[in-house]
C-alpha positions in Angstrom: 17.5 -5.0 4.9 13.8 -5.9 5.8 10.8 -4.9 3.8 9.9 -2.2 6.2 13.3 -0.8 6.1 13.2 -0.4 2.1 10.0 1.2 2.3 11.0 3.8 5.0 14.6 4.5 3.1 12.0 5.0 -0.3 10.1 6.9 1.7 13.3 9.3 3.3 14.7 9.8 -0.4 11.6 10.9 -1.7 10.9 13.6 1.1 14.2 14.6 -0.3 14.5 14.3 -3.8 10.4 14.1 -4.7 8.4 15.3 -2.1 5.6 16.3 -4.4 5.5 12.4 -5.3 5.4 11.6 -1.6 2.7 13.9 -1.2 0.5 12.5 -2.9 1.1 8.8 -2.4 -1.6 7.2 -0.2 -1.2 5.6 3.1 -0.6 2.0 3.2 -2.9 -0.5 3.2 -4.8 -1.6 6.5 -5.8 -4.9 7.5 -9.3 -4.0 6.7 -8.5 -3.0 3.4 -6.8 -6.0 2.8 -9.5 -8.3 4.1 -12.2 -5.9 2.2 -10.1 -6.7 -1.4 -9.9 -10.8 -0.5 -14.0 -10.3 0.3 -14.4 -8.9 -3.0 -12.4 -10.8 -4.8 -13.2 -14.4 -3.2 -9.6 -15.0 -2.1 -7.7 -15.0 1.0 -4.3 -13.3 0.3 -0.9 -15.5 1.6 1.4 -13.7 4.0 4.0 -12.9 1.2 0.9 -10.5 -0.1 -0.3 -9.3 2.9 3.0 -8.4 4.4 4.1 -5.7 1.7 0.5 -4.1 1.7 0.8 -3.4 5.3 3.9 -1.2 4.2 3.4 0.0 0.8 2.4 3.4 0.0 -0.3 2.8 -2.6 -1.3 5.8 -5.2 -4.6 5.8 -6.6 -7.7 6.0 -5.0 -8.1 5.1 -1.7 -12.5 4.0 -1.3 -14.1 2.1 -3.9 -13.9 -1.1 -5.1 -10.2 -3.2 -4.8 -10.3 -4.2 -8.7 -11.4 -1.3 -10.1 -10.8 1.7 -7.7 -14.2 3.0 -8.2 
């Protein structure tokens, strides 16, 4: 099963079983939020990093600064 296929099969049980939780998870990451977090940071993120951000429902806040969220 791919990466994006876990995620949506997460996503489908939880509209089922948690929806409440799925509510309130966050959208995935974009690019820019990724390149925003390696700008702050001083890194550049490998593709094995990148990838699952791109599909990953984060939770949390979604502005502010990538280490601390604020």
């Amino acid at each position: 099963m791919a990466l994006q296929d876990s995620f949506e099969h997460l996503e489908t049980w939880l509209a089922e079983h948690a929806p409440v939780l799925l509510e309130n998870l966050n959208p995935p990451a974009s690019d820019a939020d990724i390149e925003a977090a390696e700008a702050e940071l001083g890194v550049t993120f490998p593709a094995s990093v990148r990838s699952p951000r791109r599909c990953a429902r984060r939770t949390g806040s979604t502005t502010g600064s990538a280490t601390t969220g604020s």
